[in-house]
C-alpha positions in Angstrom: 0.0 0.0 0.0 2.5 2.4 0.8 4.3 1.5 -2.7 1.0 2.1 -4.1 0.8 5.6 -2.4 4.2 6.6 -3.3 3.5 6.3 -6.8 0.3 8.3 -6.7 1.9 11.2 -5.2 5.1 11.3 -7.4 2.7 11.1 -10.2 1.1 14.6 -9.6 5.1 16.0 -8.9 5.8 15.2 -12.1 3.0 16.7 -14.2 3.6 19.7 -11.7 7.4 19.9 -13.0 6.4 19.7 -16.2 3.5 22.3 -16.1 6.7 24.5 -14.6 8.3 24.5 -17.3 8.5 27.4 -19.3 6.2 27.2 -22.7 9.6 28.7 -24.7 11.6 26.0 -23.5 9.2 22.9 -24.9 8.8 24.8 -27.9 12.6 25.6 -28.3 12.9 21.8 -27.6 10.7 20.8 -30.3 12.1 22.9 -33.0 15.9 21.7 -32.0 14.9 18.2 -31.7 12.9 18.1 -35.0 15.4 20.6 -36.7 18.2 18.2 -35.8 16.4 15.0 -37.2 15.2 16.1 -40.3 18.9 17.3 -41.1 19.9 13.9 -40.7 17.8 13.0 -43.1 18.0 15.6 -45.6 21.6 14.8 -45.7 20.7 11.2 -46.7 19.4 12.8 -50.1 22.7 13.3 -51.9 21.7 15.6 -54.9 18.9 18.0 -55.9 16.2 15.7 -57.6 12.9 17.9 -58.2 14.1 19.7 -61.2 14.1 22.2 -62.6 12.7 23.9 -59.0 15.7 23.0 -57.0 18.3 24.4 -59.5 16.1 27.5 -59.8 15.8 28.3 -55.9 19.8 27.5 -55.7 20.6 30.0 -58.6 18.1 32.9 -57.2 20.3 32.2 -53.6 23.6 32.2 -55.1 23.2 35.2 -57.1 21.5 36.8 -54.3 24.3 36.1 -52.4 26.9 38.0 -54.4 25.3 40.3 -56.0 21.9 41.5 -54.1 19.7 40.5 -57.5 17.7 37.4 -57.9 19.2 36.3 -61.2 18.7 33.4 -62.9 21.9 32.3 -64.9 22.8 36.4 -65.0 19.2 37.7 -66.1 16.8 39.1 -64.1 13.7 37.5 -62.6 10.4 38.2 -61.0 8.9 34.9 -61.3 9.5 33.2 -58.4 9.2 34.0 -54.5 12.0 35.8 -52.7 11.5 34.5 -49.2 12.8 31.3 -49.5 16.4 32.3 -51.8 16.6 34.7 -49.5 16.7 32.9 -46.4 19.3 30.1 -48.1 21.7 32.8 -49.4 24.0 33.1 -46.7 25.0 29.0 -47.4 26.2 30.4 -50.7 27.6 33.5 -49.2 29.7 31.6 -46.2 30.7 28.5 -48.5 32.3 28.8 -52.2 32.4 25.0 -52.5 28.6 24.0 -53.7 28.6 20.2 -51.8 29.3 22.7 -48.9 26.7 25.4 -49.4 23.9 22.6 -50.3 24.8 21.5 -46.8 24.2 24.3 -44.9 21.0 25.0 -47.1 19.7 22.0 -45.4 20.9 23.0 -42.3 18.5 26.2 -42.7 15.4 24.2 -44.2 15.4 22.1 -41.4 15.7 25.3 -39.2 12.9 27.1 -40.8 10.6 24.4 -41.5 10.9 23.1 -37.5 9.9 26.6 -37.0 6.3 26.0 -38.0 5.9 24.6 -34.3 5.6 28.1 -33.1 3.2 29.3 -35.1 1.1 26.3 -34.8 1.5 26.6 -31.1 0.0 29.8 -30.9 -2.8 29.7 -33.4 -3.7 26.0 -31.5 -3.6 27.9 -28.2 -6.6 30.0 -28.9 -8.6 27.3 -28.4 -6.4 25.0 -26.3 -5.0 25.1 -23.0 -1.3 24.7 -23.4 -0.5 20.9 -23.3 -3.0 20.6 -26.2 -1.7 23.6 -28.1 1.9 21.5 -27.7 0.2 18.2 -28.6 -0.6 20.2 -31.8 3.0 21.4 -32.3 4.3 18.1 -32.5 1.6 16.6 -34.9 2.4 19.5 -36.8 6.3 18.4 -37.0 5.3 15.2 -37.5 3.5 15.4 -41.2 5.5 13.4 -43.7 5.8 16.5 -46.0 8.9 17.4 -43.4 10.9 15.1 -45.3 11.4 18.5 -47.7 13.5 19.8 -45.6 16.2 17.7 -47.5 14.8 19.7 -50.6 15.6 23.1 -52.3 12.2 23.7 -52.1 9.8 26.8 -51.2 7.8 23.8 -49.0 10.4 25.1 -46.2 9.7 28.6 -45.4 6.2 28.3 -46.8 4.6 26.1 -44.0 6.1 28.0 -41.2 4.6 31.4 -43.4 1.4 30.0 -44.0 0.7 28.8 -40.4 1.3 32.2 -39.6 -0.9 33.9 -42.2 -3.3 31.7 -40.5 -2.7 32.4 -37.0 -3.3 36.7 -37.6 -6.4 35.3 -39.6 -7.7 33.7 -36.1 -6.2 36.4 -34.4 -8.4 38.9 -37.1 -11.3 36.9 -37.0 -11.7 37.2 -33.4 -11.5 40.9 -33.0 -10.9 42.6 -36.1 -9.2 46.1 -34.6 -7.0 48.2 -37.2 -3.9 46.6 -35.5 -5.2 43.0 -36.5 -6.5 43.7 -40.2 -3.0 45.4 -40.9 -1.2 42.5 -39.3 -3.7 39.9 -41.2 -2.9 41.7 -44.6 1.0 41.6 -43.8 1.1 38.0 -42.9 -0.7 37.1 -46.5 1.4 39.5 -48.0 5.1 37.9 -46.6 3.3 34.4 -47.3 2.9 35.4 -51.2 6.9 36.6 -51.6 7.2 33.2 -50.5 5.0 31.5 -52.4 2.1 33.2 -55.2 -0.3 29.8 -54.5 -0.8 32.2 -51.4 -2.9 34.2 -53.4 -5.7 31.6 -51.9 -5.3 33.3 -48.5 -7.4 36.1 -49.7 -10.7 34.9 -50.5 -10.3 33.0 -47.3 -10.2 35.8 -45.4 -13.3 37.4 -47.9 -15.3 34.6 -46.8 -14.4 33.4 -43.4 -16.3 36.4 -41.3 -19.8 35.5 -42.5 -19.2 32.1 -41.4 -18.3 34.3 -38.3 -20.8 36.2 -37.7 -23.5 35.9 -40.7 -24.6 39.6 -42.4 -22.8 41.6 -39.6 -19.5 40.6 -41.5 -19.8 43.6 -43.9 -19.9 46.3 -41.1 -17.6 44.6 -38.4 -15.2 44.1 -41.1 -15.7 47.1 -43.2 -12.1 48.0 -42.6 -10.7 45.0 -44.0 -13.2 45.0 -47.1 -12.0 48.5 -47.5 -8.2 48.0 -47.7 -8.5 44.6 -49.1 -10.6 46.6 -52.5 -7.7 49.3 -52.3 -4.7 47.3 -52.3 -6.3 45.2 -55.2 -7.0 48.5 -57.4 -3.1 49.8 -56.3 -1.1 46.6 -57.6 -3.7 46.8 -60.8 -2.4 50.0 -61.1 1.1 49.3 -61.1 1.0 46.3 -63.4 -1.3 48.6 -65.7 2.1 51.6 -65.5 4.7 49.3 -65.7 2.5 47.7 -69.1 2.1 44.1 -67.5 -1.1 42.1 -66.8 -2.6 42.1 -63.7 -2.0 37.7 -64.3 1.8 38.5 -64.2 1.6 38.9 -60.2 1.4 35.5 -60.0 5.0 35.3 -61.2 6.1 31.8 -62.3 2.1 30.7 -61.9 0.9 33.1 -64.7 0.9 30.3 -66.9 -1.8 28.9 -65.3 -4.5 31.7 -65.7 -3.8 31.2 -69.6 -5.0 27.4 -69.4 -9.1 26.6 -70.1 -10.8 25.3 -67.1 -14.2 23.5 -67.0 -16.2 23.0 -64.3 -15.9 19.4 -64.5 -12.1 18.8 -64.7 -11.9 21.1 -61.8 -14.5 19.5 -59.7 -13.1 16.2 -60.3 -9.5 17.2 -59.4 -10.9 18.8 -56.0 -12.7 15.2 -55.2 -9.5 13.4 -56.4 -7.6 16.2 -54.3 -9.7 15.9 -50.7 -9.9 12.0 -51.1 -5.9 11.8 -50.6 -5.5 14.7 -48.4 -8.0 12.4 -45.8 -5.8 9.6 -46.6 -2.6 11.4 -46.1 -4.3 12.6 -42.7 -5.3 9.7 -41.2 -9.1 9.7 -41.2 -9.7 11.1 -38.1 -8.7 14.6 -38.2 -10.9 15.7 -41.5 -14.2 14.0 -39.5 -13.4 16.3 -36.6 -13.4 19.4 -38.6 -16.2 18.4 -40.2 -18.1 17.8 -37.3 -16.6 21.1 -35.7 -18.2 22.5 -37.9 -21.4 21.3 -38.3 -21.7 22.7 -35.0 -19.9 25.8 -35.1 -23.3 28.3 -34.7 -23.8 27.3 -31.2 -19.6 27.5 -30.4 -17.7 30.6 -28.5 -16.9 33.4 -30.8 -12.5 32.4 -30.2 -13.8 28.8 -31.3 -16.2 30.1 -34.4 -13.3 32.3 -35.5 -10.8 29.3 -35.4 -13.4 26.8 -37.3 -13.9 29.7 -39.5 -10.3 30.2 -40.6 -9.5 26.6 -40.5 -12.9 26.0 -42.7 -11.8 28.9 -45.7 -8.1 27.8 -45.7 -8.7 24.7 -46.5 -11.3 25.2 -49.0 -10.0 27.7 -51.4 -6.1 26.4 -50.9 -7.3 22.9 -51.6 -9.5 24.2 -54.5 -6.9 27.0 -56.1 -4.1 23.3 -56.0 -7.1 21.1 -57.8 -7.9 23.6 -60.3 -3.9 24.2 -60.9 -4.0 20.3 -61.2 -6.6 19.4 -63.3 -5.5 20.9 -66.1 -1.3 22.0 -65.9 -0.2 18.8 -64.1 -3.2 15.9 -64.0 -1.4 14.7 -61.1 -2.7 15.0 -56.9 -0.5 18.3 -55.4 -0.3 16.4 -51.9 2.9 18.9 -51.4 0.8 22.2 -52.4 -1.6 22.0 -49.8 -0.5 19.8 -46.9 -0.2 23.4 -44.9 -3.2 23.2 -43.8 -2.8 20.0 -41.9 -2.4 21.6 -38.2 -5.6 22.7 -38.7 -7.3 19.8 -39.5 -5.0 18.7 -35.8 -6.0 21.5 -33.8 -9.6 20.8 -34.7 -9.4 17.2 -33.5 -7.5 18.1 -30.1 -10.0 21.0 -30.1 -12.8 18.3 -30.6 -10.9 16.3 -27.9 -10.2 19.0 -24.9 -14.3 19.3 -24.9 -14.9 16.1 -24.2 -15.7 14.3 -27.7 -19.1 15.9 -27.9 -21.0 13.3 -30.6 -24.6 14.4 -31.5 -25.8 11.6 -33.8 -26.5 12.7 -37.1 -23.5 15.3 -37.7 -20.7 13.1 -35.7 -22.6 9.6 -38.2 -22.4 12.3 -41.0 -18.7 13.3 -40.1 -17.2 10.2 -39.8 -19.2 8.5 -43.0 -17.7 11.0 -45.1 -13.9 11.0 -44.0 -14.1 7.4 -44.1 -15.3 7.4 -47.6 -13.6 9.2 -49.6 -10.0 7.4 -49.1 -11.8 4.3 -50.5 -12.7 6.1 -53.8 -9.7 7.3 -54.5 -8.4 5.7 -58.4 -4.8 4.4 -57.1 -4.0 3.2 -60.3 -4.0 6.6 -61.8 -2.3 8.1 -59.5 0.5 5.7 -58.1 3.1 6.4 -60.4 6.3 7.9 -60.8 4.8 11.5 -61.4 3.5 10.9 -57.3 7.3 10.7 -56.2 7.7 14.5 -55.9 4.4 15.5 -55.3 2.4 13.0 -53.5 4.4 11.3 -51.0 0.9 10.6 -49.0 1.0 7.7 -51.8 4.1 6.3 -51.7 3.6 4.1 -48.3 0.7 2.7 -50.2 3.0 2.1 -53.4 5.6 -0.2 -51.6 2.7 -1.9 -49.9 0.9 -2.9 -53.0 4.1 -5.1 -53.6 2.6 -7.5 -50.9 -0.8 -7.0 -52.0 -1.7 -7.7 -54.9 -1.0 -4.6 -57.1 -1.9 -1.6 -56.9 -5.1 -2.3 -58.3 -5.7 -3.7 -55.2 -4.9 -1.0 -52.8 -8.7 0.4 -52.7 -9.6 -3.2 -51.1 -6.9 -2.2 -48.2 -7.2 1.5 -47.6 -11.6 1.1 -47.6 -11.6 -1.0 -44.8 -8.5 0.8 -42.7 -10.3 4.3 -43.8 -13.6 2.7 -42.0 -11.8 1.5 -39.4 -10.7 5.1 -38.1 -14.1 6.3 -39.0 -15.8 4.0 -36.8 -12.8 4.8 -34.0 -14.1 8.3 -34.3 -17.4 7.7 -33.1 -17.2 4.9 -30.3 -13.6 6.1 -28.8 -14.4 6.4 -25.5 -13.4 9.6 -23.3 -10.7 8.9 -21.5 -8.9 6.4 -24.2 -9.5 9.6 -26.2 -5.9 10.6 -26.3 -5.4 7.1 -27.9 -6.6 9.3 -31.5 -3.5 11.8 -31.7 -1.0 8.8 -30.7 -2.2 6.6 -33.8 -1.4 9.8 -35.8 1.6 9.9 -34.7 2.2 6.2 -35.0 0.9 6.2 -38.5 3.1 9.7 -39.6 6.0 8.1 -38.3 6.1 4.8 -40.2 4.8 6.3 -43.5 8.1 8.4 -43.7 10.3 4.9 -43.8 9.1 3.9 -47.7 8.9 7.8 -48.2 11.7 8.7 -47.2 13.4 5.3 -49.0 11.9 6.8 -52.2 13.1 10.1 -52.4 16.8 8.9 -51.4 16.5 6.6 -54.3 15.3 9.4 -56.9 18.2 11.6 -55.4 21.1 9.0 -56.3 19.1 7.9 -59.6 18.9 11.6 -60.4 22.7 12.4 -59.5 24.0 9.5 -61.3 22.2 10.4 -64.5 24.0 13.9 -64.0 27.4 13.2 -62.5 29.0 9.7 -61.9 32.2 11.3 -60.5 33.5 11.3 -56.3 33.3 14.7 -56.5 30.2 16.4 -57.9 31.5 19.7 -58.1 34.5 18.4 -60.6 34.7 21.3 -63.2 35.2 23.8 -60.5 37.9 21.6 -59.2 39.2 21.7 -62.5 39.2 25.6 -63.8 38.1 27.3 -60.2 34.8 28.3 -59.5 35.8 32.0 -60.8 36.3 30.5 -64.2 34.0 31.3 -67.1 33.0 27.4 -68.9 30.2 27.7 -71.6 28.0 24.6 -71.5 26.9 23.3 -75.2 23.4 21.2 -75.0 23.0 19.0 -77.9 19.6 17.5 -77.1 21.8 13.6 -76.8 22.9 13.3 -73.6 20.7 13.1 -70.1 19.1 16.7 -69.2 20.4 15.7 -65.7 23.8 15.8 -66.8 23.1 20.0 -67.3 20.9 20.4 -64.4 22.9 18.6 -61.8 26.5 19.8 -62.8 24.7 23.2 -63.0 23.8 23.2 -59.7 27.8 22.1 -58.5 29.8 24.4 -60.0 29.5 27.7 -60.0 32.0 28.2 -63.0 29.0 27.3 -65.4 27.8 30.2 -66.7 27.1 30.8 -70.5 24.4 28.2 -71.6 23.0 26.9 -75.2 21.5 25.0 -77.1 22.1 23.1 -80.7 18.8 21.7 -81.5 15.9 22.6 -79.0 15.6 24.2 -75.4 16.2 22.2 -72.5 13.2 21.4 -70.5 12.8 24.2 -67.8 12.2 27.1 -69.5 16.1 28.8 -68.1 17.3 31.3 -70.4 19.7 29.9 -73.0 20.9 30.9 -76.3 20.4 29.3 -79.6 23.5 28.1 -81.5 23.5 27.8 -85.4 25.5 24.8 -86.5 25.9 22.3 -89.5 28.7 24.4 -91.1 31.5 22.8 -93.0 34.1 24.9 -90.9 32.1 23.9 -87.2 32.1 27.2 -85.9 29.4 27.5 -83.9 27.5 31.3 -84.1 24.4 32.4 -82.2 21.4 33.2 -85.0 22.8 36.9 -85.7 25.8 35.3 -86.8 28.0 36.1 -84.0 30.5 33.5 -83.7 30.7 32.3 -79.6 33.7 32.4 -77.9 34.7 31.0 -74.2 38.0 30.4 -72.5 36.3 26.7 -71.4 33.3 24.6 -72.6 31.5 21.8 -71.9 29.3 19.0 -74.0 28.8 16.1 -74.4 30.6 13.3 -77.2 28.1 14.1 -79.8 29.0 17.7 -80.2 32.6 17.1 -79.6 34.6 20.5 -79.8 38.1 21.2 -80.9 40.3 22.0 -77.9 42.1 20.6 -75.1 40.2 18.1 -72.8 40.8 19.2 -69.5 39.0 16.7 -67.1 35.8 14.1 -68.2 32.9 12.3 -66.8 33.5 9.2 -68.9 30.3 7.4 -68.1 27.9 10.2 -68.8 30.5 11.3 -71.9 30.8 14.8 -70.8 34.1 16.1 -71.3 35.6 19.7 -70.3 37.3 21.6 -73.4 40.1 24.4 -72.6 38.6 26.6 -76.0 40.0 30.0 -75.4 38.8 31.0 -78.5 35.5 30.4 -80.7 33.3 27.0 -80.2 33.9 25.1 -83.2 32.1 21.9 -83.3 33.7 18.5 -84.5 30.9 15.7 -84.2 27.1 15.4 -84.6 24.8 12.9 -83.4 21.6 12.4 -85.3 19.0 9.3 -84.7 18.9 9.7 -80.4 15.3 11.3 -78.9 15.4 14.7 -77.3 16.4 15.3 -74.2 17.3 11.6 -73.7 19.9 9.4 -74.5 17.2 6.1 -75.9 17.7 5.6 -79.8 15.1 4.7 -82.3 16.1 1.9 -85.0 19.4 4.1 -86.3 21.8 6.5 -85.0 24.7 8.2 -87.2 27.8 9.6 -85.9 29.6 12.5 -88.3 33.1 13.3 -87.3 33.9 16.7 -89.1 37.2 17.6 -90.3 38.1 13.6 -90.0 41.7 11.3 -91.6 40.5 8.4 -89.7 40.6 7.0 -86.1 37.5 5.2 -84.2 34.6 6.0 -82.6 33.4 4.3 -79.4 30.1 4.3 -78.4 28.7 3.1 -74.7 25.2 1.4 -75.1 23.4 0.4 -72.2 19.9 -1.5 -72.3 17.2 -1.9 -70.0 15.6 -4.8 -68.1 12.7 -3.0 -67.7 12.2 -3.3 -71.2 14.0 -6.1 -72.5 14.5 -9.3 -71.1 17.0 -10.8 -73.4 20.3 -9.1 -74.6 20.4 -6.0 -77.8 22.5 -6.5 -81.2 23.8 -3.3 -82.0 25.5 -3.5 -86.0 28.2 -0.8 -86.8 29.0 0.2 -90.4 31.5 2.5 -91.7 32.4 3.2 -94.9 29.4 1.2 -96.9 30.5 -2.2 -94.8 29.4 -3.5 -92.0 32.7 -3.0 -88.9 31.6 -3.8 -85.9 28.6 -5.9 -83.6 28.0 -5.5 -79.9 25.2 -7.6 -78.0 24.1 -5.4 -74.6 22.3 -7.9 -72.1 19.6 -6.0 -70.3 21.9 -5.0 -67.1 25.2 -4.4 -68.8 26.8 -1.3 -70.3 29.0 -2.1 -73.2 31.6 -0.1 -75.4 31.3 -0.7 -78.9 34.6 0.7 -81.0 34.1 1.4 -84.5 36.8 2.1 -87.1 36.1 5.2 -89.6 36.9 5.8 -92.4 37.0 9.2 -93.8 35.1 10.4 -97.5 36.1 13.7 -98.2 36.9 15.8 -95.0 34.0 13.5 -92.7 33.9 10.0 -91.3 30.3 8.5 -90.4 29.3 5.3 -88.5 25.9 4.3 -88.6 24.6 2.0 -85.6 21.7 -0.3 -86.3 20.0 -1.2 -83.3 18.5 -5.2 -84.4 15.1 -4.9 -82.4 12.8 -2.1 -80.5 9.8 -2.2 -78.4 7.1 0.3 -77.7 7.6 0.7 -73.4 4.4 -0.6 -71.5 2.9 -0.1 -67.6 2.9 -3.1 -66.1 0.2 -2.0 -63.7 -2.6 -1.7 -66.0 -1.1 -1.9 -69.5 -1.1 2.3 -70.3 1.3 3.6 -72.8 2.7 6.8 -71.1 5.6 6.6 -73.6 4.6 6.5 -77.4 8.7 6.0 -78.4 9.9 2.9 -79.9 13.1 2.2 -78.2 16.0 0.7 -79.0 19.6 1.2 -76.5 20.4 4.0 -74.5 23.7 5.7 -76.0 25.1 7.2 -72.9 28.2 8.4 -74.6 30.4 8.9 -77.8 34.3 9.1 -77.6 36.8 9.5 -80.2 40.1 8.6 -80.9 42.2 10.0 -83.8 44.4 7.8 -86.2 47.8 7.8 -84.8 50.3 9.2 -86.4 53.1 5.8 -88.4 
């Protein structure tokens, strides 16, 4: 008994010490406890691997960094955001070596994103007492979606900013005094320099006070309508002077008002779009907002206002990501709108800390519909590679259907598990009630394993189809990161073998193209080329000069190599004078290095020598091994056979005619590439052998 009694009164000492404790100091331990983990994994991601957005946010930092400007490869920019390059700068300031810089970037993402705790401490402590506001701090921190912190991604300062935008529209909603509408209006206006989808904030905050307090909303909020209409007609104004559309305040986003939306697509994408956000959340919290507020007319004002907010946020930032969706992706924007998940957790703690109140038809009603809609979501045209990036409420699902039967098969798992919760909802009893936030945690934490698993393996396949050198940052090595290197892309090689040295070394600086653009829409000149002499001139005939170059074997360039990435056929030229051009591919797919049936090699300016060409296959696609013919000259030279996993050099002898030597590769059989879930054909190409790279050797001299 006196054991017994012991342990009863040490029991309240305890919660007493730890109700002592100062709020600062279990927030400041959240933020350095979640800040420290998610840099350990961020660090696991070894390269940049949501293209082009990473290389874009680490170019607007590291030209912000020395020179003030957001530039994107030297020209100027208002497109993008200039919160988040702006907070990453200083890695590029403090660190010339890139593998360094990226580092510290990381080491500020998982700063700034572990800072969301505060802000969704406070807005959950209008409505909480404080152990429930920091229950809500750490379901906040413990979303999935926190894996971006080992991104170069906007995803890092925007949750922390829109958590805030949301706690001044609480703070607003409650009391709408002068102070709070100017404060509300700065918070939207920091969390659109960070991010333009912000622009969703403000018909939230249109709407939300007549869900406050009905009609009265016009005159209580009268000053808010007021300035809201003037700050509208004063940036009109200034697109209208500076002779830009009103659309182009949406910077990078513009493109999206020029798309045609129909009511259909868009109110598809929004079911499609709230079916995986309740997945993604567990059930549980979307019934409790729901059922909040069903019941909201008869709540406290504080609580109405919260609902309110919580209510608006989620509806138009949901809808402005489904509408974006449905017709400039076609793909679920899990990482677009999973913001707004602390408050879909402070609702169900709110929901919780009054005692699970349960009248029968709206809690039935609740919990019906957020048990629902995970069932009816179509995994099989969603669960893709395209869902990688931008869905990782998915990916869990996707390494499960390996044991399940397909992922045709996943509806059959998630219904039940999705009714499960539902039915949780509405028999937990009181006191097991905690039980609710616990399985959220629980479920949160062993969804980011196959997550997390994913995004490491994108990162090293995207790095290797870039750079397969130690050091990623090997051209700087080479000619210093103050050297000037003009990069030559000839539509042959991998677009990652741009992107990620790009993003390396900072000595890459002059960019073009031969045949067409690269994917990402970065400014990049034209070059002319075909010429008998090789000298390669931009379209007003300017012949381009640089003291170093870089492309890859099928635009091979008279010079001296200076270093090489030999597996990705990328080789360094000391130029110091104009680009002249000495090979051509013709026969490889843009922007890829997969062949068709044929691929010619011209070698310009040519007395002989070989050509070797590295062909690779795929087991994906072919089970049995590729014959590859070589002829040269009229006559057939050379035959390879590349087995699905190999990577074979086939060397071919030329044979000059005139001033040029050709080989002309003949790949013996191609297949059109099929799904294997449910026989789609994403990829119309008939494909034959990748050609990774081409290398040539001259004809030695005796």
């Amino acid at each position: 008994m006196a054991v017994e009694a012991a342990k009863l009164g040490a029991r309240p000492r305890v919660v007493a010490r730890a109700a002592a404790v100062p709020t600062w100091v279990w927030l400041g331990g959240l933020v350095v406890v979640s800040a420290g983990l998610r840099y350990v994994l961020a660090r696991r991601l070894e390269a940049p691997w949501i293209m082009v957005d990473e290389l874009i946010y680490s170019e607007l930092a590291k030209s912000f960094a020395a020179t003030g400007h957001f530039l994107l490869r030297g020209e100027s920019t208002a497109a993008y955001g200039v919160v988040y390059p702006a907070l990453i700068s200083p890695a590029w300031a403090l660190f010339g070596r890139v593998p360094q810089a990226y580092a510290a970037a990381k080491v500020i993402n998982s700063i700034a994103i572990s800072l969301a705790a505060v802000p969704a401490y406070l807005l959950a402590r209008r409505v909480l007492s404080r152990p429930y506001a920091l229950l809500a701090a750490v379901l906040a921190l413990s979303v999935p979606s926190m894996l971006y912190a080992g991104t170069l991604m906007t995803e890092n300062a925007f949750y922390p900013a829109f958590l805030l935008a949301a706690l001044a529209t609480v703070a607003w909603l409650e009391r709408p005094t002068p102070r709070r509408t100017a404060l509300v209006l700065a918070a939207a206006a920091f969390a659109f320099l960070t991010r333009a989808e912000a622009v969703a904030i403000l018909p939230a905050l249109a709407t939300a006070p007549f869900l406050v307090c009905g009609r009265r909303a016009l005159r209580e909020y009268r000053l808010f309508y007021g300035l809201g209409a003037a700050v509208v007609v004063v940036a009109l104004a200034v697109q209208a002077a500076r002779g830009a559309s009103p659309l182009g305040l949406l910077g990078a986003y513009e493109v999206a008002s020029h798309s045609s939306y129909t009511a259909g697509g868009v109110a598809r994408y929004l079911l499609y779009h709230w079916e995986e956000l309740d997945l993604a959340l567990g059930v549980v919290p979307i019934a409790a907002l729901v059922l909040l507020a069903l019941t909201m007319r008869a709540r406290p004002r504080g609580e109405r206002a919260f609902l309110a907010a919580a209510v608006t946020l989620s509806f138009w930032l949901v809808l402005e990501v489904a509408a974006f969706a449905s017709v400039q992706t076609q793909k679920v924007e899990e990482r677009n709108m999973f913001y707004v998940a602390p408050l879909f957790f402070v609702a169900l703690l709110l929901w919780i800390e009054r005692g699970l109140p349960r009248p029968r038809g709206p809690a039935v009603g609740a919990a019906a519909l957020a048990a629902a809609l995970p069932g009816l979501f179509p995994f099989v045209k969603f669960v893709w590679l395209a869902a990688v990036s931008d869905t990782p409420g998915l990916l869990p699902l996707w390494s499960l259907s390996e044991s399940t039967g397909g992922i045709g098969k996943l509806a059959a798992v998630v219904a039940p598990a999705a009714v499960a919760a539902g039915l949780l909802f509405v028999v937990v009893p009181r006191r097991y009630a905690l039980v609710l936030p616990a399985l959220l945690v629980a479920y949160f934490a062993v969804s980011q394993k196959p997550i997390e698993g994913k995004w490491r393996q994108a990162s090293l396949g995207d790095k290797y189809q870039g750079i397969t050198l130690a050091h990623p940052d090997w051209i700087d090595r080479a000619v210093g990161r103050d050297a000037r290197v003009a990069v030559i892309w000839s539509g042959n090689a991998d677009r990652y073998a741009i992107w990620e040295n790009e993003f390396f070394n900072r000595s890459l600086r002059d960019f073009y193209y031969t045949t067409t653009p690269l994917d990402g829409d970065l400014p990049e000149t034209a070059l002319a080329t075909g010429r008998l002499d090789g000298l390669m001139r931009t379209p007003d005939g300017r012949v381009v000069r640089s003291e170093y170059a870089l492309a890859d074997g099928s635009v091979a360039l008279a010079g001296a190599p200076v270093a090489q990435d030999a597996v990705r056929g990328i080789t360094l030229y000391h130029v110091a004078g104009p680009l002249r051009q000495l090979s051509r591919v013709e026969g490889l797919y843009p922007q890829d290095t997969w062949s068709g049936r044929v691929v010619v090699y011209t070698r310009l300016d040519c007395r002989g020598g070989s050509v070797t060409a590295t062909l690779q296959s795929d087991p994906g696609l072919f089970s049995t091994a590729q014959t590859v013919t070589a002829y040269a000259g009229g006559r057939r030279v050379a035959r390879a056979r590349v087995a699905p996993r190999a990577i074979v050099p086939l060397r071919v002898p030329l044979t000059p005619v005139g001033s040029t030597c050709t080989a002309r590769f003949v790949v013996g059989r191609t297949l059109i590439p099929r799904d294997a879930t449910d026989g789609a054909n994403p990829d119309p190409r008939r494909l034959g052998v990748h050609f990774n790279a081409f290398s040539y050797s001259p004809l030695r001299d005796g």
